[in-house]
C-alpha positions in Angstrom: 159.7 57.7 101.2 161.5 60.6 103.5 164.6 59.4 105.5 164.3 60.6 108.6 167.3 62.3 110.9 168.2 60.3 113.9 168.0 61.4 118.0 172.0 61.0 117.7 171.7 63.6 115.3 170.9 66.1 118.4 172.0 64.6 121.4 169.6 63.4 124.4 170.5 66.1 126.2 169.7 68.8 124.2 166.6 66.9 122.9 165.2 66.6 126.8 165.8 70.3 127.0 163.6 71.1 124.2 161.0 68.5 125.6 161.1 70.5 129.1 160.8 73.5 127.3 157.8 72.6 125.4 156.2 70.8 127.7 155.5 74.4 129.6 152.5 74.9 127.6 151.1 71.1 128.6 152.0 67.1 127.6 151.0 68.2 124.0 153.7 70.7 123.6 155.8 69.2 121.5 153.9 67.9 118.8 152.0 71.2 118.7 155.2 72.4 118.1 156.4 70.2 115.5 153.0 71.1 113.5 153.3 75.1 113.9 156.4 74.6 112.3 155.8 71.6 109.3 158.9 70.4 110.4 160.1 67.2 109.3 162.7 67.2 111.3 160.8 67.9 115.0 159.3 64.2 114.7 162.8 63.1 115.8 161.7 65.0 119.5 159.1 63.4 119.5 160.3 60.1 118.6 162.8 60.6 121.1 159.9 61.1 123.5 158.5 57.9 122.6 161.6 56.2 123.2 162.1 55.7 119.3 165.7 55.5 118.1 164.7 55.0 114.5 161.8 56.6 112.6 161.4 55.0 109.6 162.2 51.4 111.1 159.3 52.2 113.5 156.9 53.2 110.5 158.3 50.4 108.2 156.7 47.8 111.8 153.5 49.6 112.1 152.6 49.4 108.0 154.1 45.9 108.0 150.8 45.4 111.4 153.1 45.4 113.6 152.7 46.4 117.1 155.1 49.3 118.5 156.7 49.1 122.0 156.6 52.3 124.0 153.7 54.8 125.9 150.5 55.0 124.1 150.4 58.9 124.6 153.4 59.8 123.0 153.1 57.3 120.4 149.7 59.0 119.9 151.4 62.2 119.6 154.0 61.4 117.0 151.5 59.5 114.8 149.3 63.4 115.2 151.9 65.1 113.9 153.0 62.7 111.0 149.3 63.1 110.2 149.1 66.4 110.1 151.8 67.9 109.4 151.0 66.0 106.1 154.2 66.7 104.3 154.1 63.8 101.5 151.3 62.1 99.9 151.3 58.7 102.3 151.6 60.7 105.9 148.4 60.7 106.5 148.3 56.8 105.6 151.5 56.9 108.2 149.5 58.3 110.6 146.8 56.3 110.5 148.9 53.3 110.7 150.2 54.3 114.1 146.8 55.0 115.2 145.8 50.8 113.8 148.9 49.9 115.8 148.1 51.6 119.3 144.7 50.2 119.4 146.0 46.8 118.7 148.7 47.0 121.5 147.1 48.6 123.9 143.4 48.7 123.4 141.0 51.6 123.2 141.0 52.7 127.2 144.6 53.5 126.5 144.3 55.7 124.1 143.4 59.8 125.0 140.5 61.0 123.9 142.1 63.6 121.5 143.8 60.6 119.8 140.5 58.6 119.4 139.0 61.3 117.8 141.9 62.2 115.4 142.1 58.4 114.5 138.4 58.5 113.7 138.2 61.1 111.5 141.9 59.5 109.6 140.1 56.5 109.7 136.7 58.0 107.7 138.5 58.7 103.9 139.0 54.4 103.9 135.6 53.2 105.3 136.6 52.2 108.7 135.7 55.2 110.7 132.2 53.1 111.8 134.4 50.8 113.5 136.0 53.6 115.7 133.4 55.2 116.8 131.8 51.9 117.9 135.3 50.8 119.9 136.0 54.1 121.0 134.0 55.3 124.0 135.6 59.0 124.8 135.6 60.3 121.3 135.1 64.4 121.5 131.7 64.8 121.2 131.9 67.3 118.7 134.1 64.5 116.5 131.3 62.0 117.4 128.7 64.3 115.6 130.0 65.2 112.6 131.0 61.2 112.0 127.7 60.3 112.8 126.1 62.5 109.9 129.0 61.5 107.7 128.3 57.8 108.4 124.5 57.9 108.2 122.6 56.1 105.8 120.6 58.7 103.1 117.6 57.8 104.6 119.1 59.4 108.2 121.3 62.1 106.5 119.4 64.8 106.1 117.8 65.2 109.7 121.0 64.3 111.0 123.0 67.5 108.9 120.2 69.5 109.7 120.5 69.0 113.6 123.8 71.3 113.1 122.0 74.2 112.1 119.6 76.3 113.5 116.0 75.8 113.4 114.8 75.7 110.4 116.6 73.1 108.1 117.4 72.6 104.9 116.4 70.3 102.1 118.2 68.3 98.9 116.2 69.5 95.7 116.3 66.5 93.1 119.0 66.1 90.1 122.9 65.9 89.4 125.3 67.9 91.8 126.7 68.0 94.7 125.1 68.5 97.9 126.1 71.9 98.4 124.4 73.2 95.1 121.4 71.7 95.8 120.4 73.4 99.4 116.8 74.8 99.6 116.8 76.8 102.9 114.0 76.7 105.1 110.9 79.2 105.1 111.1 81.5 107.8 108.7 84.5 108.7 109.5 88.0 106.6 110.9 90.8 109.3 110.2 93.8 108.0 111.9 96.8 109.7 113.5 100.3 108.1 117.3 99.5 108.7 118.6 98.4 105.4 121.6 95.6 105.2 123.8 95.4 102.3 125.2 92.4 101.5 128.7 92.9 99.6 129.2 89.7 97.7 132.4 89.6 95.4 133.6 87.4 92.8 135.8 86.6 89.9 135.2 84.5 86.7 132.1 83.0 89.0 130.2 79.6 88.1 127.3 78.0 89.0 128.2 78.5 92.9 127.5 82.3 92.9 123.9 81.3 92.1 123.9 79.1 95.6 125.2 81.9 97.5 122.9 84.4 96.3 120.0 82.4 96.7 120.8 81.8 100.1 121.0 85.6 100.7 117.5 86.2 98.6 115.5 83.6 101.1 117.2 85.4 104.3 114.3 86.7 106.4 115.2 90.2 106.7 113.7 91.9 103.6 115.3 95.5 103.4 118.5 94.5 101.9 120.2 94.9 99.2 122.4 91.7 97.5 125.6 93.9 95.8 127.2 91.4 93.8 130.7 92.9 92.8 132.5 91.8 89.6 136.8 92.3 90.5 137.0 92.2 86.4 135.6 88.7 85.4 135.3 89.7 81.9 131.8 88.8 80.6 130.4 85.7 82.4 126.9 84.9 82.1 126.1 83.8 85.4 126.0 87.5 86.4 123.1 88.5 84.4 121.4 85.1 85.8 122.4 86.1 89.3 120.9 89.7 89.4 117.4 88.0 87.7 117.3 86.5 90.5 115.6 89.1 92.7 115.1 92.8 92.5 116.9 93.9 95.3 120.3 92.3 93.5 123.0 95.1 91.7 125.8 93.8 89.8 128.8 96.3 90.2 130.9 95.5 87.4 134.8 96.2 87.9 137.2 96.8 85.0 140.5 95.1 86.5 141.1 92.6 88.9 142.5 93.9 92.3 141.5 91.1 94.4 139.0 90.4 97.1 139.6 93.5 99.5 140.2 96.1 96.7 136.2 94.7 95.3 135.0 94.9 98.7 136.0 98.7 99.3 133.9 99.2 95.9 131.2 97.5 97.9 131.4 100.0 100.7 131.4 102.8 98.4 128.4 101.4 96.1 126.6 100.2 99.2 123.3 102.2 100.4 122.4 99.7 103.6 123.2 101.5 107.5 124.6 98.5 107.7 126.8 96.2 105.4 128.0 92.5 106.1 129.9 90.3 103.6 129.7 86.7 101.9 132.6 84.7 100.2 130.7 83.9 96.6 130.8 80.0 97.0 129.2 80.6 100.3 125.8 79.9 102.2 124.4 81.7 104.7 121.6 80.2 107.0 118.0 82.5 106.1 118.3 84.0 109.9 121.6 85.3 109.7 120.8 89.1 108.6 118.3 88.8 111.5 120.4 86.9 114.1 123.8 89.5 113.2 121.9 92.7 113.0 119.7 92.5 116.2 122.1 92.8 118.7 123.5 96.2 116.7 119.9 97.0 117.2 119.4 96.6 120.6 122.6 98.4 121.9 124.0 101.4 120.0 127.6 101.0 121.8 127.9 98.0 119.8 130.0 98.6 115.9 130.2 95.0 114.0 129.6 91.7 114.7 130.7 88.3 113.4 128.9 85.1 113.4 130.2 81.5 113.1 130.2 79.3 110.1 130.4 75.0 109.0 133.3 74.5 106.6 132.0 71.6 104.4 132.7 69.8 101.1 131.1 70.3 98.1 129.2 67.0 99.3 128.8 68.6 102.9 131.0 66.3 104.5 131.5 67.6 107.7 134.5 65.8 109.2 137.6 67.6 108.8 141.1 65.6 110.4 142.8 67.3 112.6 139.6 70.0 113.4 138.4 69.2 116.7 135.1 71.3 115.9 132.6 71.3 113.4 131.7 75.1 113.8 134.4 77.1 113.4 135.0 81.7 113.1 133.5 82.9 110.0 135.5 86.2 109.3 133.2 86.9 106.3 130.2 87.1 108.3 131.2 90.7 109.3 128.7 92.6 110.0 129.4 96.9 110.9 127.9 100.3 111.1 128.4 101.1 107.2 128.3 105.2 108.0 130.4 105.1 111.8 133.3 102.2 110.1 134.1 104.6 106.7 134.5 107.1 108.9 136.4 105.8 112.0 137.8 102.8 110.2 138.2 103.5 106.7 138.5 100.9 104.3 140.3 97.1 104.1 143.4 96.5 103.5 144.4 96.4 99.7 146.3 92.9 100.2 145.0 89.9 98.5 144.5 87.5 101.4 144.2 87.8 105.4 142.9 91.7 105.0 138.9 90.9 106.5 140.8 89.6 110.0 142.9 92.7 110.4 139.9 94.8 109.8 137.5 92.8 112.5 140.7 93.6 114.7 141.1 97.2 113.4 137.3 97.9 114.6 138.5 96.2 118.4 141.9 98.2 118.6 139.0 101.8 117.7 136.3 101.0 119.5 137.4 98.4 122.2 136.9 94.2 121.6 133.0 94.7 123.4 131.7 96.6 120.5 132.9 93.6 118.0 131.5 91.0 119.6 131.4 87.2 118.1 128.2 85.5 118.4 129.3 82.0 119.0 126.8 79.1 119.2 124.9 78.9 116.2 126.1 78.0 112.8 124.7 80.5 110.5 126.8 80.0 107.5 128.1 76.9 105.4 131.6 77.7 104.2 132.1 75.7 101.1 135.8 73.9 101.2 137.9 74.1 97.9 141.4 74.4 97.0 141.3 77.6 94.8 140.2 79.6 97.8 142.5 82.4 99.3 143.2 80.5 102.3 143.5 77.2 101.3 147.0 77.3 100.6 148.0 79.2 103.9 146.2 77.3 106.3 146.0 73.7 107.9 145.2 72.1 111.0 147.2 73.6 113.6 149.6 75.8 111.1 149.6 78.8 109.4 152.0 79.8 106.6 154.6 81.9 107.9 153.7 84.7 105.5 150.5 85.0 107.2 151.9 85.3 110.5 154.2 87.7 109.7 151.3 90.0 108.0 149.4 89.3 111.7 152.6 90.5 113.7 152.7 93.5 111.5 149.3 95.1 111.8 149.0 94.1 115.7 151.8 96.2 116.3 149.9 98.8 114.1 147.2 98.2 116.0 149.2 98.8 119.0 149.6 102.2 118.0 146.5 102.9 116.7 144.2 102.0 119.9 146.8 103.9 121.7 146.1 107.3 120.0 149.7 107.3 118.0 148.5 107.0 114.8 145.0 106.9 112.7 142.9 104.2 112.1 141.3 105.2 109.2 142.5 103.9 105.8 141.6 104.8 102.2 140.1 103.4 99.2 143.3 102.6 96.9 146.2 103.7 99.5 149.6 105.2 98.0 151.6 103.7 100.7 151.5 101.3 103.5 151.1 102.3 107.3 152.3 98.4 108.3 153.8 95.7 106.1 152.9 92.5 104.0 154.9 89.8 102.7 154.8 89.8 98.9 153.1 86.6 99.0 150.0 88.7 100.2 150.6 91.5 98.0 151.6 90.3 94.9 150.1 87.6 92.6 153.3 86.8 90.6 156.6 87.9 93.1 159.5 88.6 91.1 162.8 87.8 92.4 164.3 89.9 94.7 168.1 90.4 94.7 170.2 91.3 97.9 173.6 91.8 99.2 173.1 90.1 102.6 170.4 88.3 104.2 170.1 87.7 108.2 168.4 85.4 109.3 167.1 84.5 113.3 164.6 84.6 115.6 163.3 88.0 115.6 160.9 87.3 118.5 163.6 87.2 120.8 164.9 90.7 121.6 168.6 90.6 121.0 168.2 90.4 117.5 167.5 94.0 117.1 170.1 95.8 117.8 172.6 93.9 115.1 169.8 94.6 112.6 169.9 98.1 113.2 173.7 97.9 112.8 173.8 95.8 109.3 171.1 98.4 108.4 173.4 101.7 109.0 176.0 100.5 106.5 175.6 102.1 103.7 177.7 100.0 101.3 175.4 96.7 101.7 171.8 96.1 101.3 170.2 93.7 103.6 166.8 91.6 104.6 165.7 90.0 107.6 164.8 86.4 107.6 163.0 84.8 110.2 163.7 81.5 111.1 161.4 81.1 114.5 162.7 78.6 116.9 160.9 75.0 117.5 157.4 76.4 119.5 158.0 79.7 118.6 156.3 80.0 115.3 153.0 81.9 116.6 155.1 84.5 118.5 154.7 87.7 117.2 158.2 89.6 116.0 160.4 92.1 118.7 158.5 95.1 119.0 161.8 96.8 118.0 162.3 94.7 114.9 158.4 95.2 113.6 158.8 98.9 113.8 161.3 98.9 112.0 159.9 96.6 109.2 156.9 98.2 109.5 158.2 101.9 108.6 160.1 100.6 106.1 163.7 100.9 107.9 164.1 97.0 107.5 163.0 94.9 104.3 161.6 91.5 105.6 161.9 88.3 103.3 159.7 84.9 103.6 161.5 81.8 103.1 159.2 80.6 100.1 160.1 84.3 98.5 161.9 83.5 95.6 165.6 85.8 96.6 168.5 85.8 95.9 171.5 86.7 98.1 175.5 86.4 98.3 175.6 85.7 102.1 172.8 84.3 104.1 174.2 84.6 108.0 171.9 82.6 110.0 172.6 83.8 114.0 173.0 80.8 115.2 172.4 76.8 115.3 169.0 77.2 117.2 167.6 78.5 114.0 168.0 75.7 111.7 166.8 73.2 114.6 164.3 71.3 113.6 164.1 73.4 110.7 160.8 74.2 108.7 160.0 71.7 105.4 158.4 74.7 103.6 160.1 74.4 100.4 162.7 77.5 100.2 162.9 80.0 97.8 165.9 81.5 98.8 169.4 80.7 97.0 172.6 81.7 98.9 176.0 82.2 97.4 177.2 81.3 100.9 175.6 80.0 103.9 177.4 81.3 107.4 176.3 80.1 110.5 177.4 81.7 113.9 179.0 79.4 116.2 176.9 79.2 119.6 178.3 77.0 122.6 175.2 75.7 123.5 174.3 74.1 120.2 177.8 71.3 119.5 175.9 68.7 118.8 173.4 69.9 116.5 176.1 71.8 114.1 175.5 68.9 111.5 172.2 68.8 111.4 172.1 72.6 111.2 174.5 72.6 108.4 172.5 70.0 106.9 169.4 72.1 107.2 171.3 75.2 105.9 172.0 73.1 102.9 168.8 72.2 102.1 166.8 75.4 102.5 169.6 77.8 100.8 171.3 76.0 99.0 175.5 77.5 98.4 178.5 76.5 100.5 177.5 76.5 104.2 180.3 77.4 106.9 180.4 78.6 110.5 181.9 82.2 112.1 182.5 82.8 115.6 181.7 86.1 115.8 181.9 88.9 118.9 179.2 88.6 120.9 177.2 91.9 121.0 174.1 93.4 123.2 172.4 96.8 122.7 173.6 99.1 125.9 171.4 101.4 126.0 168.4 99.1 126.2 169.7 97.3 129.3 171.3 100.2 131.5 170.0 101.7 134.3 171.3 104.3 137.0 173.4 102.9 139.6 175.1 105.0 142.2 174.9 102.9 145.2 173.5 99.1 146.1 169.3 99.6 145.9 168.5 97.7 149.6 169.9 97.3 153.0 171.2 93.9 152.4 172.5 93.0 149.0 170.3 91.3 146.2 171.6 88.5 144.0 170.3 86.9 141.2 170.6 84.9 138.0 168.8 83.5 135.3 168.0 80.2 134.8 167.0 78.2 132.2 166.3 73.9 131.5 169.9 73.4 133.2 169.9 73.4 137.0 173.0 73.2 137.9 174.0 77.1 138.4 170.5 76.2 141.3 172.5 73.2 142.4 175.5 75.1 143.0 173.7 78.5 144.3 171.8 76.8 147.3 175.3 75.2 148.2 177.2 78.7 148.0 174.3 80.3 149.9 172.2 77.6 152.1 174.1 79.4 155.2 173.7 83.6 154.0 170.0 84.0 154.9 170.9 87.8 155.2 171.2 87.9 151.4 168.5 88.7 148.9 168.5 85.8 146.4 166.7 86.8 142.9 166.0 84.2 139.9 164.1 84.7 136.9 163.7 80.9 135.9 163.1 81.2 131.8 162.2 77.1 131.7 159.1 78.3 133.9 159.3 74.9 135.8 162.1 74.3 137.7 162.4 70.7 139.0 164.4 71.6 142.0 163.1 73.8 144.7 165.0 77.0 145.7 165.0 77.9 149.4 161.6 79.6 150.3 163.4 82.9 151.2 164.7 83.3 147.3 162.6 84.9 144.9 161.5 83.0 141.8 160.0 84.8 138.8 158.6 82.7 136.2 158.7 84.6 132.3 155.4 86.0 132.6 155.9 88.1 135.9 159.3 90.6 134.9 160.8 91.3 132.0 165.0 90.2 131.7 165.4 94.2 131.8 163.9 94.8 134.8 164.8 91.9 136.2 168.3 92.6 136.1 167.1 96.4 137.4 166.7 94.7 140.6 169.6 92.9 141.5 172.5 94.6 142.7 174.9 91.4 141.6 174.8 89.0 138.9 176.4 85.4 139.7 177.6 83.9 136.5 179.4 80.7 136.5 180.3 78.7 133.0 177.7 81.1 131.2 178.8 81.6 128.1 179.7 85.2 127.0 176.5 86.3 125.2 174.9 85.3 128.1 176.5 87.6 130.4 176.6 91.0 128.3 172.9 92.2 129.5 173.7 91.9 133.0 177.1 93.8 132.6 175.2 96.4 130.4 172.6 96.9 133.3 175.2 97.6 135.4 175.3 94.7 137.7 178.1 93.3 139.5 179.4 90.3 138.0 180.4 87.7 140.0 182.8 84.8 138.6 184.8 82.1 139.2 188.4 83.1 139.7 189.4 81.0 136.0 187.0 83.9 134.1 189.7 86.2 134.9 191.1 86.1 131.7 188.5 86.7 129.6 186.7 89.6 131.9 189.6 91.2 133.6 188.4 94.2 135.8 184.9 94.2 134.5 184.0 91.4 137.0 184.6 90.6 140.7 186.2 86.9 140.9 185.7 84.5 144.1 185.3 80.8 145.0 181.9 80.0 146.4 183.3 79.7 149.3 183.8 83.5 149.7 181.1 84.5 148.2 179.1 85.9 151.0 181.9 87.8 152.1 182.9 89.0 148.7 178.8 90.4 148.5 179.3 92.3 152.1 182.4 94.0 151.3 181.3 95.4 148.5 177.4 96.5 149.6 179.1 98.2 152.4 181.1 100.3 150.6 178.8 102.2 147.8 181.8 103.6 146.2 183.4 100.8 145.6 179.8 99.1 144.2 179.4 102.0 142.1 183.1 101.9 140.8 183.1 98.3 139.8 179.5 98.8 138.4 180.7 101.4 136.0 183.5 99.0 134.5 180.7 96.7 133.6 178.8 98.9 131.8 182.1 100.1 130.1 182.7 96.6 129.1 179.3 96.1 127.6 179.7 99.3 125.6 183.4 97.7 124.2 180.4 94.7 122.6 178.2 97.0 121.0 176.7 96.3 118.2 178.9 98.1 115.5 181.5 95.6 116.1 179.8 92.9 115.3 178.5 94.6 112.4 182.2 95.0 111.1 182.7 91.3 112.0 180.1 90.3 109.5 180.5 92.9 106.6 184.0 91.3 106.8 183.0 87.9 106.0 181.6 88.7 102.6 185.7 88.8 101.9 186.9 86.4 103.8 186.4 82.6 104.7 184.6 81.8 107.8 185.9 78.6 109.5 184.5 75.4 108.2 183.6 73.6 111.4 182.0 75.1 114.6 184.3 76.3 117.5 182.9 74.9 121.2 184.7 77.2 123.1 183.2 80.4 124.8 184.9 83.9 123.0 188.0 85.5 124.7 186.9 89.3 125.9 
């Protein structure tokens, strides 16, 4: 059984700033969170929440039948993500257990309808789903269906499955197998029309399921198409030969060597002779109107290029209810359906990866031709998509999470995509490419990754901008080679990378590493605690000589667990570094000769702590003739500013032009990394008078009560403004990142300190 880590090991107060943070997106934040990221170590946030001080005591009461105290909703959250994060074999039994214990405590009007239906479908693998849905009155309704076929007796089954799909249904034919293998589709009337579809069907070492899928293609009611089975180097298999018998408009295309799915597809779009060619997974089944359904909207308007149609992922049994799923009909990226002639010649071919190319190319064909000529035609289900563990995405995807190396291949051709609809680069890709135009983790690329060797490994959150410039820095020495890892903070694991950072992984420039690559490395330095919060459970396949972890003043309390985290995923001795705080100049400046309004404009940001707001509407509840600024990063402040101030919330201005507009930046106990950006916009820095020391002249020191008149002198005298502006940006330049990269080079010599420093860095 997993120990859990305790609230103490955080601190309430940094664990109620992460609630209020991930609360932004809505109450189910958090635990949203906590699943993105399979992370252990998030329940403690949420048990926190829940007003849990010990984990595993709670789930020792609840499999003992004992009722918990606390609020059924966050309860109900915790017990969703124990369920699915599904770490170890009895979470899902944990889960469930929760779920018994709400409904005993509280009853079932207390319990959220997303939680019902969760505890449902948990509740279906041991028999007592029935129950549930009979207690339960505000189950999802698409949750309520699928249990209700899945619970029917075989008399009721069939017409109860068949409901889901379109018009007409499906039968069993008699004998041994599973469900699945035994479909006979429906008759439908023949269309006959001159537009021919190819079907591109590929498979390796296929059994008895190929024959399903190709039978489902052979009874589809559109009868000029040709079924192209291609072989991605099975070897001889038998089934084949059955397969093409099966109809005379079937091809085998026989490949010598395997080069996964996307490699046997592009010989598909070669071989193919249809003006238009969709695709089919080989265990799959498509509905017998599907050609039809996809291809008639092509028909009808020649602006549109592709479309895609939705699917039913079922088991072999065709079990519909999936835990964790709230729907039964879900995107079926296979179903892609395109112009054969206008996508070779605009689009090229698919990626040569080995998993996740067929969404980049439905997104390559929106980024050329604009997301209206791709639509999706939602609504019916025209494909069942067989569930199995061998299949390419089994491994990578789960209810609410996506394997890091699957994101990171989805940050990497958006931005490509980026440049592509924008007219900076080509769209069109060849057959077998000789190099890449965007990048892919090796766990895409390669079927057995070899270890991969490396002086120096960084490690942060690349989303966030800051991270770039001491890349770029590490990268320009030439004695060291180094990767990037990224370690995305809690609720930040969907967020694509810097737009900076991608371009340079995706020209090559940078080398990123997943944490499940098997590396090797001499010093792993991880950029801060906030990294190895609530850290990811992914097993790690990176081993560090040395872990060092830069101090950060904001993070005291969580330097254990950090550490602790460290030691787990890396492995090595794991130490702390207060290094200099650095920020990218350039990126930040701006021209300043004079103040930019007629009364001066002050500003801050602000993020989950309000007490610089607190102490702002006290300096300033009596200077009405100032312009008062605040970009508010927490994007819900719980205390009002005065109606005259400004507040930007993160989607309305970026931090860079943000601090464009002010003429002054009032700081307070910020600490120092903090504070660089505004100085390298050029702002005036305001501080209090003990800041002296570490700023000297690049700041302007007063008490709050001079404030105001410490802001007039200076906007009235623009030589004076622009004078003390220029010493900030000199300042900033002192912090660029060169330093820092001197800082760190210099650690792979000497020892780092072996507990964290609090205290902000001098100068």
């Amino acid at each position: 059984m997993r120990t859990h880590i305790t609230p103490a090991s955080y601190g309430s107060a940094l664990l109620e700033r992460h609630l209020r943070a991930l609360r932004r997106t809505g109450p189910d934040g958090p635990a949203t969170a906590a699943i993105q990221a399979r992370s252990a170590d998030a329940r403690v946030l949420l048990a926190h929440a829940a007003g849990v001080p010990d984990l595993d005591a709670l789930l020792t009461a609840v499999r003992a039948g004992r009722a918990p105290d606390g609020d059924p909703w966050a309860l109900g959250e915790l017990a969703r993500a124990i369920a699915l994060q599904d770490l170890e074999a009895h979470d899902r039994a944990d889960g469930l257990a929760l779920f018994d214990a709400l409904l005993r405590a509280h009853g079932p009007a207390a319990i959220a309808p997303a939680h019902q239906g969760l505890h449902a479908q948990l509740a279906f693998p041991v028999g007592r789903a029935a129950d549930l849905l009979a207690r339960y009155p505000r189950i999802p309704r698409p949750i309520r269906e699928a249990l209700a076929v899945d619970l029917a007796e075989p008399g009721e089954w069939l017409a109860r499955f068949t409901r889901l799909l379109p018009a007409p249904g499906i039968t069993l034919a008699d004998g041994p197998g599973p469900r699945f293998d035994r479909i006979v589709p429906g008759v439908v009337p023949r269309v006959d029309d001159p537009h021919r579809i190819t079907t591109i069907v590929t498979t390796y070492r296929p059994g008895p399921a190929l024959l399903v899928t190709v039978r489902s293609l052979v009874a589809q009611s559109w009868a000029n198409q040709e079924i192209l089975i291609v072989d991605d180097g099975s070897g001889p298999a038998p089934v084949l030969d059955e397969a093409a018998g099966l109809d005379p408009r079937i091809r085998v295309l026989r490949l010598a060597v395997n080069g996964g799915t996307y490699l046997a597809r592009n010989a598909g779009l070669d071989a193919a002779t249809g003006d238009f060619v969709t695709f089919q997974d080989s265990d799959d089944w498509s509905h017998p109107l599907r050609l039809e359904r996809q291809v008639a909207p092509l028909l009808a308007d020649p602006a549109l290029v592709a479309t895609t149609s939705a699917g039913m992922r079922v088991t072999g049994d065709l079990v519909v209810t999936r835990p964790g799923h709230p729907q039964h009909r879900s995107y079926n990226l296979s179903s892609l359906m395109l112009r054969r002639p206008l996508a070779l010649a605009r689009l090229g071919y698919l990626d040569t990866v080995r998993k996740g190319a067929d969404a980049e190319y439905v997104e390559r064909a929106r980024a050329v031709f604009g997301r209206p000529a791709v639509p999706h035609l939602g609504g019916e289900t025209l494909a069942l998509i067989r569930l199995s563990g061998t299949s390419l995405s089994s491994a990578d995807m789960a209810p609410g999470w996506m394997h890091p190396a699957r994101q990171a291949y989805l940050s990497a051709f958006q931005a490509w995509h980026r440049r592509v609809a924008g007219g900076r680069e080509p769209a069109v890709r060849p057959r077998e490419p000789q190099r890449r135009v965007f990048a892919a983790p090796r766990r895409l690329t390669e079927t057995t990754p070899a270890t991969v060797t490396v002086d120096l490994v960084l490690a942060a959150d690349f989303s966030a901008p800051e991270h770039a410039a001491p890349l770029r820095a590490l990268l320009a020495q030439p004695s060291v080679s180094v990767a990037a890892l990224h370690l995305p903070v809690l609720g930040g694991a969907t967020r694509n990378l810097d737009p900076d950072v991608q371009r340079l992984i995706n020209t090559g420039a940078a080398e990123q590493i997943q944490l499940t690559d098997r590396v090797h490395t001499g010093l792993l330095l991880v950029r801060g605690p906030a990294g190895l919060a609530f850290a990811t459970s992914l097993p790690s396949g990176i081993r560090a000589d040395r872990v060092v972890i830069e101090e950060d003043p904001a993070w005291p309390a969580a330097a254990a667990a950090g550490a602790a985290a460290a030691r787990r995923m890396f492995g090595g001795e794991v130490t702390f570094a207060a290094l200099p705080c650095t920020v990218d100049a350039r990126r930040w400046q701006t021209s300043r000769r004079e103040p930019a309004a007629d009364r001066p404009v002050l500003g801050r940001f602000l993020a989950d702590d309000h007490d610089p707001l607190r102490s702002l509407r006290r300096s300033l509840r009596d200077s009405p003739d100032l312009d008062v600024r605040l970009l508010h990063r927490a994007a819900d402040p719980t205390t009002r500013p005065p109606l005259h101030w400004l507040v930007y919330q993160p989607t309305d201005v970026t931090p860079r032009s943000f601090l464009h507009q002010l003429d002054f930046y009032l700081g307070d106990a910020d600490p120092p990394a903090d504070l660089l950006a505004p100085l390298a916009a050029g702002c005036v820095l305001l501080l209090p008078p003990d800041r002296e020391p570490e700023y000297g002249p690049a700041a302007v020191y007063c008490t709050p009560a001079d404030l105001s008149r410490t802001l007039r002198r200076l906007h009235r005298s623009p030589q004076r403004y622009a004078a003390q502006s220029a010493r900030s940006l000199a300042f900033a330049r002192r912090h660029e990142p060169g330093r820092w990269a001197d800082a760190v080079l210099a650690l792979r010599t000497r020892p780092a300190l072996p507990h964290p420093r609090t205290g902000p860095e001098p100068g």
